[in-house]
N, C-alpha and C positions, 0 to 999 in steps of 0.2 A: 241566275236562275236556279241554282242550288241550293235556294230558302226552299224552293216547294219538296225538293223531297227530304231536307231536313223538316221540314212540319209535318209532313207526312210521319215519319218516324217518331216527331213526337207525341203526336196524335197516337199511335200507335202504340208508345210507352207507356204512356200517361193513360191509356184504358184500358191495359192491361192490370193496372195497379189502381184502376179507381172502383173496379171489383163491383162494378153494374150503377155507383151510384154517380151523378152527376159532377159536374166537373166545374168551380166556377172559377180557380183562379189558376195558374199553369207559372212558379216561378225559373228563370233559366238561367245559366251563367254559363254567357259565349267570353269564350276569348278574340282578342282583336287579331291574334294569327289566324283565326279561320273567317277570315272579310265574309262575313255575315252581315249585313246592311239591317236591321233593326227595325224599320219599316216596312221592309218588303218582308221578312221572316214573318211581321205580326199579319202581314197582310195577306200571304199564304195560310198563315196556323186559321185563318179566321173563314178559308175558304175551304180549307181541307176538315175542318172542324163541322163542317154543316153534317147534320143528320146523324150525329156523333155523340158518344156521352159529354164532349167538349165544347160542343154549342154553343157557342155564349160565353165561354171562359175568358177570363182578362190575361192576358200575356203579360208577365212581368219580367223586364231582361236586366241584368245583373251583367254590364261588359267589363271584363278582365281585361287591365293593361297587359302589355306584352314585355315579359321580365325574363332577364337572362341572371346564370349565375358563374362564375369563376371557379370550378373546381380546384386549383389551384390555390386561390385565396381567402375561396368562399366571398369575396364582394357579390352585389347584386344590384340591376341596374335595372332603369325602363328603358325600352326601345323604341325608338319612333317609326327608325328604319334598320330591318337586320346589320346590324355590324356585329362582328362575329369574333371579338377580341376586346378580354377584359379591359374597362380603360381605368382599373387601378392596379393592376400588374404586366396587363402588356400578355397575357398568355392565350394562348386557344384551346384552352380545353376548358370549354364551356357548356353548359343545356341549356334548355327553356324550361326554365322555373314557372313560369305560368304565362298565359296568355294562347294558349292551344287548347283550353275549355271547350266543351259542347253539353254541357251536363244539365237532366233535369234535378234541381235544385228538393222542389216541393209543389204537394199538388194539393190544393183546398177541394173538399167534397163536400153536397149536401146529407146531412144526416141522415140514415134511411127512417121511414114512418112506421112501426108496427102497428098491424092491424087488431082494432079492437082496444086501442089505448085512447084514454080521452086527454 
């Protein structure tokens, strides 16, 4: 249930930066560590979005595998399921190199119309 007030938010981002004009395309990059379901986000954005400069906007999602890296080594690997120890040096002193994304990417706008131009 935590798509709705992630779409809330980005509703929220996203019209702050579209600076009054309409919004038709909304790009994202989730990562797969924050289980954001991808159906339910677009189905929220889409409900939180009514009466909005994002109306109507296409949700684009961009999901980020979930990568760790070796400090130690610097190796880097995908993860299916947290394991938390390099498997090419054996060490734990690791991060999350990627896959904890929540970022809006890029936002398509309608051009605005000056009045008085043919």
């Amino acid at each position: 249930m935590h798509e709705l007030s992630l779409s809330s938010a980005i509703v929220n981002t996203v019209a702050k930066h579209a600076e009054g004009r309409r919004v038709t395309v909304v790009e994202l990059r989730v990562g797969t560590l924050r289980q954001v379901i991808p159906d339910t986000l677009e189905f929220y954005f889409e409900f939180v979005a009514r009466g909005t400069l994002c109306e109507g906007a296409r949700l684009k999602q961009e999901v980020i595998d979930a990568r760790l890296r070796c400090n130690g080594c610097g190796h880097e690997w995908e993860i299916e399921i947290p394991a938390f120890r390099c498997p090419e040096c054996a060490g734990g002193d690791v991060e999350i190199a990627s896959g904890n994304e929540f970022e809006v990417e890029a936002i398509e706008v309608e051009e605005a119309q000056c009045i008085g131009q043919r």
